[in-house]
C-alpha positions as CSV (number, residue, x, y, z in Angstrom):
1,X,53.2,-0.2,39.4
2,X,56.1,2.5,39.0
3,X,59.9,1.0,40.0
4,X,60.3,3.3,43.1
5,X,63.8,3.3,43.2
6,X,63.9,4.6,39.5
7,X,61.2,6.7,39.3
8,X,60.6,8.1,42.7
9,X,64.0,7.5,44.7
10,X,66.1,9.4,41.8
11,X,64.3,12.8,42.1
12,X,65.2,13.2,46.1
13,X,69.0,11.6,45.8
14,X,69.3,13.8,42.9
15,X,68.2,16.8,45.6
16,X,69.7,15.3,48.5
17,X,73.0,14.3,47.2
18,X,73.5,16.8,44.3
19,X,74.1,14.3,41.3
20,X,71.6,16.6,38.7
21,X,74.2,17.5,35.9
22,X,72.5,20.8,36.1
23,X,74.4,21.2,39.7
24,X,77.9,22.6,40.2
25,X,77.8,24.2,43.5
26,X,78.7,22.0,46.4
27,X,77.9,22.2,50.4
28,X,81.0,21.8,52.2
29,X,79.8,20.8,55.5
30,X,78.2,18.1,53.6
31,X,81.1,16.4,52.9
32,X,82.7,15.3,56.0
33,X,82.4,12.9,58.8
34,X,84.4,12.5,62.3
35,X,87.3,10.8,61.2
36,X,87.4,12.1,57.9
37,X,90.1,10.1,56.4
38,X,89.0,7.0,57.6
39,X,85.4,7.4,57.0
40,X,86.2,8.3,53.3
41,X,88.7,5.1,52.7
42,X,86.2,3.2,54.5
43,X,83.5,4.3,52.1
44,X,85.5,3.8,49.1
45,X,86.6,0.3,50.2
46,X,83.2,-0.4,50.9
47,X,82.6,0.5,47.0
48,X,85.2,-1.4,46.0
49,X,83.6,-4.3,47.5
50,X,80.5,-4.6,46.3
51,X,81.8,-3.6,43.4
52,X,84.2,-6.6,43.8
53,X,81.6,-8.7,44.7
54,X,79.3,-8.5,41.7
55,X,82.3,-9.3,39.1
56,X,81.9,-12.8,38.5
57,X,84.7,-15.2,39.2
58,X,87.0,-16.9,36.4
59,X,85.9,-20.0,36.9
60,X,81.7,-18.5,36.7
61,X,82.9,-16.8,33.5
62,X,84.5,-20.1,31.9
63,X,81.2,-22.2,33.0
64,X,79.1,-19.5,31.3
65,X,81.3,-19.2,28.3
66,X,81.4,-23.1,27.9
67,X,77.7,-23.2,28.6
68,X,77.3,-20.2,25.5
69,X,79.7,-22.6,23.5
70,X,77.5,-25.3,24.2
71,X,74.3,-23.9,23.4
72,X,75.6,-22.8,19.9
73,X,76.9,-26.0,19.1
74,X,73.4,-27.3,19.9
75,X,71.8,-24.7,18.1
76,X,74.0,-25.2,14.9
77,X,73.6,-28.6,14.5
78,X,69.4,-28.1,15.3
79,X,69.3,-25.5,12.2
80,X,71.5,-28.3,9.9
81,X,68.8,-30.9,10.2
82,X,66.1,-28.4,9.5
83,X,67.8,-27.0,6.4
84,X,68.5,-30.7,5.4
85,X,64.5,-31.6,6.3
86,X,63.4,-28.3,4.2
87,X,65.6,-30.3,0.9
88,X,63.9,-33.4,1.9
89,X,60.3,-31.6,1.5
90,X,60.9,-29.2,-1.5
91,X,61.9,-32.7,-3.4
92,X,58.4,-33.6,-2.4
93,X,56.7,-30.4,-3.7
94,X,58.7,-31.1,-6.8
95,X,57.0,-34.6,-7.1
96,X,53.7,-32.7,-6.4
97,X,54.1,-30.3,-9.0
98,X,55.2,-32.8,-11.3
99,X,51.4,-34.9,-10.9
100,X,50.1,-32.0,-11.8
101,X,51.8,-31.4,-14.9
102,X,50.8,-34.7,-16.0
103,X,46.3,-33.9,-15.4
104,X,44.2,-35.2,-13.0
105,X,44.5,-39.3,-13.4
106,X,44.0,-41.7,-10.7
107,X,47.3,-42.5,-10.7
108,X,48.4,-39.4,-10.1
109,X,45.6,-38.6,-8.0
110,X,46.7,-41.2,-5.2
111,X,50.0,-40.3,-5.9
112,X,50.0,-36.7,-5.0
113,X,48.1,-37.7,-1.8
114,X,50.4,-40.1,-0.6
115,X,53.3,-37.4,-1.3
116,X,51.5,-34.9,0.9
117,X,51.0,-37.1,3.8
118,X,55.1,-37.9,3.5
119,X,55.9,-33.8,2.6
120,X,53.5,-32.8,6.1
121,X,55.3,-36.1,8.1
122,X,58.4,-33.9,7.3
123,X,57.1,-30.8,8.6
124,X,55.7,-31.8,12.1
125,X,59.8,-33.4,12.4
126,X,60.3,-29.8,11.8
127,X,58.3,-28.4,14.3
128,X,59.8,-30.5,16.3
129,X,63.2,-29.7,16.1
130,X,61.7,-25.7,16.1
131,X,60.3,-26.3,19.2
132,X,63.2,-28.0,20.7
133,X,65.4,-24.7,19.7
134,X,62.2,-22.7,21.6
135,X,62.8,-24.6,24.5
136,X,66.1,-23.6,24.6
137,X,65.4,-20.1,23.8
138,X,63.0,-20.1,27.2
139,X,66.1,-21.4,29.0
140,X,68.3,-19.1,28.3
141,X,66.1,-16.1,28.0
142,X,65.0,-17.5,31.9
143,X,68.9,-17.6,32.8
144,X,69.1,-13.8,32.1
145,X,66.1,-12.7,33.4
146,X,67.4,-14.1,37.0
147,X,71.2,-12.6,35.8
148,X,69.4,-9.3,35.5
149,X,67.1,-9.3,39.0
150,X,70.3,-10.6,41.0
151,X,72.1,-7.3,39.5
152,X,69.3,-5.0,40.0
153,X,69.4,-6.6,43.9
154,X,73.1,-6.0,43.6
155,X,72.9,-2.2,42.7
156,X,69.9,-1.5,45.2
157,X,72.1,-2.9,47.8
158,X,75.1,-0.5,46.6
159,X,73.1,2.5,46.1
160,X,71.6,2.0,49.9
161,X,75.0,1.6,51.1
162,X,76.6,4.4,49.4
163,X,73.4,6.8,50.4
164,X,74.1,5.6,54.1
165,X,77.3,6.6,53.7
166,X,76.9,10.5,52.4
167,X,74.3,10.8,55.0
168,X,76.4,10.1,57.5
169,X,79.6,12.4,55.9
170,X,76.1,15.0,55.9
171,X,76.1,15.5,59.4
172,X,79.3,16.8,60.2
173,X,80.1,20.9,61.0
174,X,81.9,23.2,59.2
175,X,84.3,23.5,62.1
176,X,84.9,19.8,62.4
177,X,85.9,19.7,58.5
178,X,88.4,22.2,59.4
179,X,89.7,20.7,62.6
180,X,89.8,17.3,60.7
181,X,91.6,18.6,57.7
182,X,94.7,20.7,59.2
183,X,96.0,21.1,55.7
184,X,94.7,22.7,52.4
185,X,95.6,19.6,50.7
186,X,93.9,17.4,52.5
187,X,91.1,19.6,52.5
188,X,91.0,19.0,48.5
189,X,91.7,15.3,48.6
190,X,88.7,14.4,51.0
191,X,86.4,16.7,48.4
192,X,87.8,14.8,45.5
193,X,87.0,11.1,47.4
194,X,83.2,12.9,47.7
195,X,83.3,13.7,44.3
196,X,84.0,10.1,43.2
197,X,81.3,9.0,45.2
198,X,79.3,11.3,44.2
199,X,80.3,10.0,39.9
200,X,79.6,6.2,41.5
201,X,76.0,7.4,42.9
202,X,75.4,8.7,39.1
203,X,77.0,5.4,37.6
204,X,75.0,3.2,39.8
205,X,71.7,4.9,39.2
206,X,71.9,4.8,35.5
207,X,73.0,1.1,35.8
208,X,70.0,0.4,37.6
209,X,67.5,1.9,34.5
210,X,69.3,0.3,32.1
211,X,69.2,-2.9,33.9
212,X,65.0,-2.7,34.4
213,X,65.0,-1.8,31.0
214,X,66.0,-4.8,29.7
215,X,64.1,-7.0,32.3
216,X,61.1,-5.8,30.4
217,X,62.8,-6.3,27.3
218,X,63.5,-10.0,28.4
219,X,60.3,-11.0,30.3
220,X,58.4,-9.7,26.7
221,X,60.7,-11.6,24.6
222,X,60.0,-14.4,26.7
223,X,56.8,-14.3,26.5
224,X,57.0,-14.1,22.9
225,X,58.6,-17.3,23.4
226,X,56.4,-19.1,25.0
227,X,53.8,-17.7,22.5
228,X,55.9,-19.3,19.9
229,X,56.0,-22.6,21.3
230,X,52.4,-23.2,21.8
231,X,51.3,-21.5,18.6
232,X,54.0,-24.4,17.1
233,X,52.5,-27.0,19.3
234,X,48.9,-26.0,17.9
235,X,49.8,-25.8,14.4
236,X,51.9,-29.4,14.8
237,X,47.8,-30.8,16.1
238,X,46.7,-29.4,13.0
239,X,49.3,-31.2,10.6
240,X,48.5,-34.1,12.5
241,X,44.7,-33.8,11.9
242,X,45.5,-33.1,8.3
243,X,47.4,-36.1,7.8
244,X,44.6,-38.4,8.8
245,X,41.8,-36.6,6.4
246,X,44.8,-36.6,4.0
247,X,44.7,-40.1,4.3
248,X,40.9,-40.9,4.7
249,X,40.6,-38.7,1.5
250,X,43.1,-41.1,-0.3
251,X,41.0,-44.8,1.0
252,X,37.6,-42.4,0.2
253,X,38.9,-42.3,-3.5
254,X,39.7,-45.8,-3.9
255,X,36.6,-47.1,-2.5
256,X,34.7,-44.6,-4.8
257,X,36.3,-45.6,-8.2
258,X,37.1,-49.0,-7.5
259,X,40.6,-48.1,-8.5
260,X,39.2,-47.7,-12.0
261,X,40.1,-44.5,-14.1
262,X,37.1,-43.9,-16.2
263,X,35.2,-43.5,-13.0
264,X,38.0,-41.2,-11.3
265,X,37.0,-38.7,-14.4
266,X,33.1,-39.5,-13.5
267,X,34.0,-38.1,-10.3
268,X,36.2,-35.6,-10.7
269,X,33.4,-33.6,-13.4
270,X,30.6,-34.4,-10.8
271,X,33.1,-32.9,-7.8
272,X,34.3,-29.8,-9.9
273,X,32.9,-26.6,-9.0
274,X,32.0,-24.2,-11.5
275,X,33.2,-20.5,-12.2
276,X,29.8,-19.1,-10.9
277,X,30.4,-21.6,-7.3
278,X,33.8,-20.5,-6.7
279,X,32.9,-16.3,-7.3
280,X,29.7,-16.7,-5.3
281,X,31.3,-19.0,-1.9
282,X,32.2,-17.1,0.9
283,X,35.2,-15.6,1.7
284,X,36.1,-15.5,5.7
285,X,38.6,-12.0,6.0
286,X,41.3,-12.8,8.9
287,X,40.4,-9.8,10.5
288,X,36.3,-10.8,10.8
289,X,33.8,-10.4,8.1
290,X,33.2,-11.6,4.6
291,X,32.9,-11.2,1.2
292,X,32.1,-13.2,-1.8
293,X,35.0,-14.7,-3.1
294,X,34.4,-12.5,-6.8
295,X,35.0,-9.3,-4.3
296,X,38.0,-10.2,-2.3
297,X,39.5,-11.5,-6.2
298,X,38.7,-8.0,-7.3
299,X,40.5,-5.9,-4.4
300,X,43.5,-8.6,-4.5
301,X,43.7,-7.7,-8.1
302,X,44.1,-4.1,-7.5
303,X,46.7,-4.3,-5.1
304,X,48.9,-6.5,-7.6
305,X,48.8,-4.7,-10.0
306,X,50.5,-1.7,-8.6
307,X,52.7,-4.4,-5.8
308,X,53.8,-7.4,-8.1
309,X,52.4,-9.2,-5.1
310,X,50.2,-12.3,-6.4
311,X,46.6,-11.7,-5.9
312,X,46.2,-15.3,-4.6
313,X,48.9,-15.0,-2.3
314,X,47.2,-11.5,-0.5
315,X,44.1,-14.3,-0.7
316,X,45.8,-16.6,1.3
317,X,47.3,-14.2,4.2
318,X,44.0,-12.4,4.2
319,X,42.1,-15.3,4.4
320,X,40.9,-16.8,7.7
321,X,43.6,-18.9,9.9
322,X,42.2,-21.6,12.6
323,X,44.2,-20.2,15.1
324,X,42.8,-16.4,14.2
325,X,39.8,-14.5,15.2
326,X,39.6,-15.8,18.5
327,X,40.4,-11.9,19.8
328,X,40.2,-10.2,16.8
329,X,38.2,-7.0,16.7
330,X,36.7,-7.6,19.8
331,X,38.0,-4.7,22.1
332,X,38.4,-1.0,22.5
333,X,41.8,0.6,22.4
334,X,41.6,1.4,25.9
335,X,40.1,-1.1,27.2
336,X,40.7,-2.6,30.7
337,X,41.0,-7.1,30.2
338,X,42.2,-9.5,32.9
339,X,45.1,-10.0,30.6
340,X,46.4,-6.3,30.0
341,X,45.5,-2.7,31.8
342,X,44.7,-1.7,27.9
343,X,43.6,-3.8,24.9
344,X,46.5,-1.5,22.5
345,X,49.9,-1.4,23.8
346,X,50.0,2.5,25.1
347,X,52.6,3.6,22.4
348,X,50.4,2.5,20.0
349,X,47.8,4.4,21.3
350,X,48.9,8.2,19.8
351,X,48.9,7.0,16.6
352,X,45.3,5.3,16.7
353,X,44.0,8.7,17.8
354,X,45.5,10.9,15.1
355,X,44.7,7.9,12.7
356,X,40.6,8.0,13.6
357,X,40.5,11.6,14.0
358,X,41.5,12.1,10.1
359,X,39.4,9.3,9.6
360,X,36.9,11.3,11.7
361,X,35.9,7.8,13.7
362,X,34.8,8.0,17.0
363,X,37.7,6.0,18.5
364,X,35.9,4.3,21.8
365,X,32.8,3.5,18.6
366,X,32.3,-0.2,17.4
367,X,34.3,1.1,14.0
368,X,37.1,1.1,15.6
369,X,37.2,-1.7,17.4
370,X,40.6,-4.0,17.8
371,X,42.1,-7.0,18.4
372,X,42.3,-8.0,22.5
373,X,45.2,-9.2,24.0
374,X,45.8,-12.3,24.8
375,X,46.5,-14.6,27.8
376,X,50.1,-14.4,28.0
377,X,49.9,-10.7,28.3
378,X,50.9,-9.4,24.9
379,X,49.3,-6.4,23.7
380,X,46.2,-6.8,20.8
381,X,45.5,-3.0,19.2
382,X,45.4,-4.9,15.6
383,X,42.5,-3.2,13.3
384,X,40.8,-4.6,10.3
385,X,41.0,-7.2,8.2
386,X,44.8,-7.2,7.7
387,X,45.4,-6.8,11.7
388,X,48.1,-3.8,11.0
389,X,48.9,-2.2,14.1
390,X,48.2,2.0,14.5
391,X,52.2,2.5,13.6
392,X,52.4,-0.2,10.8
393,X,49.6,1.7,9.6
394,X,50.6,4.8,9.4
395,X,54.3,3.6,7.7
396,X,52.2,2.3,4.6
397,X,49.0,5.1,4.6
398,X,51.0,6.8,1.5
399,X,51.1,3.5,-0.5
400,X,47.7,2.7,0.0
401,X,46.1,5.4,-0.9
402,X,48.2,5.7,-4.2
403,X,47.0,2.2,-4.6
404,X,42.9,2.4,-4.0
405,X,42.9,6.4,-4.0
406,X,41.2,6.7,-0.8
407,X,43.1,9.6,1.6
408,X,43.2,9.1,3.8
409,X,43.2,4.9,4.2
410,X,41.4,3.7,6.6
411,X,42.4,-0.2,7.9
412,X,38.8,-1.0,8.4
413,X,37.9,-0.9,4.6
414,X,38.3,-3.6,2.5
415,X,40.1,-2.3,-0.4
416,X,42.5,-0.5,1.9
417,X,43.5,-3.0,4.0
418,X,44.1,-5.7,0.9
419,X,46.3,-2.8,-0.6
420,X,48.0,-2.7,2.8
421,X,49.0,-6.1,3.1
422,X,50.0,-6.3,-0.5
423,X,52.6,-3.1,0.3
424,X,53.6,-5.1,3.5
425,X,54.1,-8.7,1.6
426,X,55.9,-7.0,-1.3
427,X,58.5,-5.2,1.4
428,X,59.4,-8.6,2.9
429,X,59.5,-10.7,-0.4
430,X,62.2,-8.0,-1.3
431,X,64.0,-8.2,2.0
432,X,67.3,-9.2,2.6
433,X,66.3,-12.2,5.1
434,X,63.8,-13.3,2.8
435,X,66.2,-13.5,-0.4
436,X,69.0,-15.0,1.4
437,X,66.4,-17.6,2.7
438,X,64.8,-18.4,-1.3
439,X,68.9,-18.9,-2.3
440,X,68.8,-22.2,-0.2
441,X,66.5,-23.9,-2.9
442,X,66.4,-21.9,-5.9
443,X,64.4,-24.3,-7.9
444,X,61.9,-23.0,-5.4
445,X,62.5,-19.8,-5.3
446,X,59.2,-18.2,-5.3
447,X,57.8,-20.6,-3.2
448,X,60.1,-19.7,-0.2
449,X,60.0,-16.3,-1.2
450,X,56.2,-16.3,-0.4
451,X,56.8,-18.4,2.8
452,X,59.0,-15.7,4.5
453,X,56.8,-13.1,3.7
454,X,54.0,-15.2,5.1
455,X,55.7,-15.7,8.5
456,X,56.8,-12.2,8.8
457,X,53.6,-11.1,8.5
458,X,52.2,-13.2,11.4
459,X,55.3,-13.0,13.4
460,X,57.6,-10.4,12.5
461,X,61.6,-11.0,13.0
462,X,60.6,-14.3,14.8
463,X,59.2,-15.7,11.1
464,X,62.1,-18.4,10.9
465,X,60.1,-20.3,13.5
466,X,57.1,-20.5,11.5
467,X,58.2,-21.0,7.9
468,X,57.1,-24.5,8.0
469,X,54.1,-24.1,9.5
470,X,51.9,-20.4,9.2
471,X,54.5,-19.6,6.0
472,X,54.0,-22.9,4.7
473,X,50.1,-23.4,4.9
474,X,49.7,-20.1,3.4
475,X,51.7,-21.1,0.4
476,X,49.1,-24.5,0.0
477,X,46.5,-22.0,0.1
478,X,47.4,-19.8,-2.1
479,X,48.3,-22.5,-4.9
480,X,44.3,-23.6,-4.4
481,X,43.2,-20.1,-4.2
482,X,45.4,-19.9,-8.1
483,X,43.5,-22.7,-9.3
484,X,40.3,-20.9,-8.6
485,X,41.2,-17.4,-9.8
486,X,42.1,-19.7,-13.4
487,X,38.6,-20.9,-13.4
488,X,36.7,-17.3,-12.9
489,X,39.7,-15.5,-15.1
490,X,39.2,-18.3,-18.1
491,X,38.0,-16.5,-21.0
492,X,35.9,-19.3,-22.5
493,X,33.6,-18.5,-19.5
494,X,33.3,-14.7,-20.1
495,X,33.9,-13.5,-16.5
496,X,32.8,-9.9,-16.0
497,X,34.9,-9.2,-12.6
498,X,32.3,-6.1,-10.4
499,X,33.8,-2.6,-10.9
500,X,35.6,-1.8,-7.8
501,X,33.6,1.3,-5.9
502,X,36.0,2.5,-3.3
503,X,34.4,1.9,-0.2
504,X,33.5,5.3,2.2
């Protein structure tokens, strides 16, 4: 529903009260009341304390400056333990990657596993420290919210006043003004005190968009938050769960070979898949749908060559997440849920229509289907496989159609949308946030490089809270997804990748 007081109050003050900017003429009878002095200076001291009223006290401001101190103190020492926790696990990868320098042994074998379970034990401390700092985010974010409706209640109150006021300055005659104001000077003084009025009408108004501007702006970042904090909490079930098969995994193996060596090899060539397994399983796309795993190789390749991204990490983002596809592609852009009036947030929605009319894609057909919001409210409008949104899109359609030569791109092709993410993931592994982050362990550069650009691409400027988790699990995967690609790429096996046809 429309803010009345913004939306439909302005237009008749603006008429009433001449405050348009357009306006320069004024109605002098308009400006008076019986006691003309005394109803100004009333007015005006009426102003002045409301105005008076709203300015928070010394001792408010030095609670709420020692409560800001506070809270950055807290949030300091939260983001020390979590870069000290982040050392803690990268000397665990560095144990990992050192196994497997040495082959696949027994030894090594058990060793890497009981690394894991310690290098994941790390990250779910993380989490909860991440989740702690959420928590705090909520609060504050909570704390301004309230700030922000007490001042909106503040200027409402102030407006009515103030309109109460000139209404009552309205009623009075031309030849009362005069009889009230003996003097030319006088005459001027009162019109200037209208005049001021007037400006405060103007200030207050404005104040009071501004001010239900960034209540949206809040009560959306808060839900972000709280988005946050139970996509951490899921993802912290998940690290759990993997622990445990982490674990069972480790007792399956020694129960297997007896703790013996020679049959940890027997095993290992029995359990091995070969090239023609790994380009023939199935590959589950994020955005729905599947292809062989030979196919999504082959569009991966394409986009690295032209990105420098690595054609196992566009694998690993594009691959399927647990905590995907639960709304994805299931909705029309304009589609009416219990969660939002549309499916696609409504700036979103020019851009989807000039997008499927060059596409010539019947936008309200199953082609174009989208992502549906979900339960806290945010907007969905994602399309295709790498869940770009209509102005995302449209940023990269150059790119991508330099890169697969279709023009122009259409997110719901294959090809297309692996070259978009690629364009996408090369654009954060080169930004600023992401560098400065890969300085903190350089003997790991690449690794964090590929975990920033991970999170961003799930959660955009919030990715520092997810580094450990979505960034992190994407970088496992895409290590595994490597080892495959050197099976099907080995030359002793003669792998003839399929021609890549682009797709219509």
């Amino acid at each position: 529903m429309r803010d009345r007081l913004t939306s439909d109050i302005k237009p008749e003050l603006d008429r009433r009260l001449n405050i348009s900017p357009k306006k320069s003429r004024f109605r002098l009878f308009s400006f008076f009341n019986g006691s003309r002095t005394v109803s100004i200076c009333l007015a005006l001291f009426f102003l002045f304390l409301i105005g008076f009223a709203q300015a928070p006290g010394i001792a408010t401001l030095a609670a709420d400056n020692e409560q800001t101190t506070q809270r950055l103190e807290e949030r300091k020492q939260l983001e020390g333990q979590l870069v000290e926790l982040e050392k803690e696990m990268a000397a665990y990868q560095a144990t990992i990657d050192e196994y497997k320098k040495k082959g696949n042994t027994l030894k090594g074998e058990i060793a890497t596993l009981e690394t894991k379970i310690k290098k994941i034990n790390l990250q779910i401390q993380a989490v909860n420290i991440n989740l702690k700092r959420i928590n705090e985010e909520i609060r504050s974010t909570q704390t301004q919210i309230n700030q922000t409706e007490n001042q909106i209640d503040n200027k409402k109150t102030s407006l009515s006043t103030t309109v109460r006021n000139l209404y009552e300055m309205d009623s009075q005659s031309l030849v009362e003004v005069l009889i009230a104001n003996p003097s030319l000077s006088a005459f001027f003084n009162d019109l200037n005190n209208i005049m001021l009025i007037q400006e405060k009408m103007k200030v207050d108004l404005n104040e009071v968009v501004d001010l239900r501007n960034n209540l949206i702006e809040q009560k959306q970042q808060l839900s972000l938050q709280y988005d946050d904090a139970e996509s951490l909490k899921a993802y912290q079930l998940i690290q759990q769960q993997q622990t445990k098969a982490i674990q069972n995994q480790k007792n399956s193996l020694l129960k297997e070979t007896k703790g013996q060596e020679t049959e940890y090899q027997k095993l290992l060539t029995k359990t091995k898949e070969s090239a023609a397994q790994i380009r023939n399983r199935i590959f589950q796309l994020l955005g729905g749908g599947s292809l062989t795993f030979a196919d999504a190789y082959k569009y991966a390749k394409l986009a690295e060559g032209v990105t420098g991204v690595r054609a196992s990490f566009i694998l690993a983002v594009l691959n399927q997440e647990s905590l995907f596809g639960k709304n994805v592609g299931q909705c029309f852009y304009n589609e009416k849920t219990k969660y939002a009036a549309t499916a696609m947030n409504p700036k979103e929605i020019p851009a989807f229509l000039e997008m499927t009319e060059k596409l010539r894609i019947d936008p309200l057909s199953s082609a174009a289907k989208v992502s549906c919001p979900n339960r806290d409210g945010n907007y969905g409008g994602a399309m295709g496989p790498a869940q770009f949104i209509p102005t995302t899109w449209k940023i990269y359609e150059k790119e991508i159609a330099k890169i697969t030569g279709n023009n122009p791109p259409s997110p719901w092709s294959n090809a297309d949308a692996f070259a978009g993410t690629a364009a996408y993931l090369e654009d954060s592994i080169k930004s600023k946030s992401c560098i400065e982050y890969s300085q903190q362990i350089p003997a790991q550069k690449q690794r964090l490089l590929e975990r920033c650009a991970a999170a961003k691409y799930y959660a955009g400027g919030r990715w520092y809270n997810y580094r450990f988790t979505y960034g992190e699990a994407v970088a496992v995967r895409a290590e595994e997804y490597q080892k495959d690609i050197d099976v099907i790429t080995d030359k002793s096996l003669s792998l003839k990748l399929p021609v890549l046809v682009p797709e219509i």
